[in-house]
N, C-alpha and C positions, 0 to 999 in steps of 0.2 A: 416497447415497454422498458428492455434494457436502457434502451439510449435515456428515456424520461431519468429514469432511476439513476444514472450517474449525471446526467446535468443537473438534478437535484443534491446531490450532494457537493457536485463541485458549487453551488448556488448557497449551499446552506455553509461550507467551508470559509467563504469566503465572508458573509454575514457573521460568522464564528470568529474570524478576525478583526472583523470590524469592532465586536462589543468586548472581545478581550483587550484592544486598544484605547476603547474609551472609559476602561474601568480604572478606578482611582487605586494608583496603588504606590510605595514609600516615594516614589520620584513624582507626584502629581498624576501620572497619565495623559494622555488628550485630549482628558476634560476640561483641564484649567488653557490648553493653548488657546481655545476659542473662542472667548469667551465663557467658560464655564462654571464663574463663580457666580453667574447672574441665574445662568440656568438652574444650579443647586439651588439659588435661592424662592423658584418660583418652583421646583417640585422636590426642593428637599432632598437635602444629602444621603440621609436613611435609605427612603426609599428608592432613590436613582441606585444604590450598591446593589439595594434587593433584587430590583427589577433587573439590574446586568445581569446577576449571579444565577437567576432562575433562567435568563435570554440562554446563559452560558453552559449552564447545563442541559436545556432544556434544546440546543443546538448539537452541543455531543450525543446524545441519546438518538436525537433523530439521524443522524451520522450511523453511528452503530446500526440501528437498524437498519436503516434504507444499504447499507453496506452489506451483511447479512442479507437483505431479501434479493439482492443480486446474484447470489447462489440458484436460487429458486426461480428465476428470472432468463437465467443466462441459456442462451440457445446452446443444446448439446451437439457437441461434435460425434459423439459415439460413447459408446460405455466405459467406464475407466477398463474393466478387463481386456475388452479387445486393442485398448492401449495397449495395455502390459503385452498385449499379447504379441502385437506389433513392435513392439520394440527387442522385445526375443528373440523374432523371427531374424530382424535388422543384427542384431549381434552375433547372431548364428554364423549369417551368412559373410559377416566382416571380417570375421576371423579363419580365410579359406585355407591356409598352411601351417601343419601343423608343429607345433612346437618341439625340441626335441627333453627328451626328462633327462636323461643323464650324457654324461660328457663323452661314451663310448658311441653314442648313438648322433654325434655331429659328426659332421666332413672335414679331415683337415684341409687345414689352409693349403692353397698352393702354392709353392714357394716361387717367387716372380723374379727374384734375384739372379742373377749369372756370376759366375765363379770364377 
């Protein structure tokens, strides 16, 4: 079901740039490369915008949710707590030697030099 649910969306992304592509905007769009002064003529300029603008939203929306119901969808690896809990555990254990607090409490150097 996950896999459906993101090949739907990468399906409907890609639809999504197709109609934002062919929508008329201050440079012409990719309506007018194709012939598209003939096509406005036989369904009208009006409603070619309309029909993108509702495709366009109407493409985000399904985006958002089908995105959203992949949460709901998504096979759990385990609870987010016993995450937390494991990676506690992992930091615990990374940190095996202990630090020293104050400057009395390190080793001096040894002095490697000869005289």
């Amino acid at each position: 079901m996950f896999t459906f649910i993101v090949g739907a969306i990468i399906f409907i992304a890609v639809l999504l740039v197709l109609v934002v592509l062919a929508q008329n905007s201050k440079g012409g769009g990719l309506s007018n490369l194709a012939g598209g002064s003939s096509a406005s003529n036989i369904i009208g300029v009006k409603k070619t915008g309309d029909l993108l603008e509702k495709l366009t939203w109407g493409f985000i929306v399904a985006i958002m949710v089908l995105s959203l119901s992949t949460n709901f969808v998504t096979p759990n690896a385990g609870s987010s707590n016993e995450l937390l809990e494991r990676a506690g555990e992992d930091a615990g254990t990374s940190n095996s030697r202990p630090v020293p607090t104050t400057p009395s409490e390190q080793q001096p150097a040894n002095d490697t030099t000869s005289k």
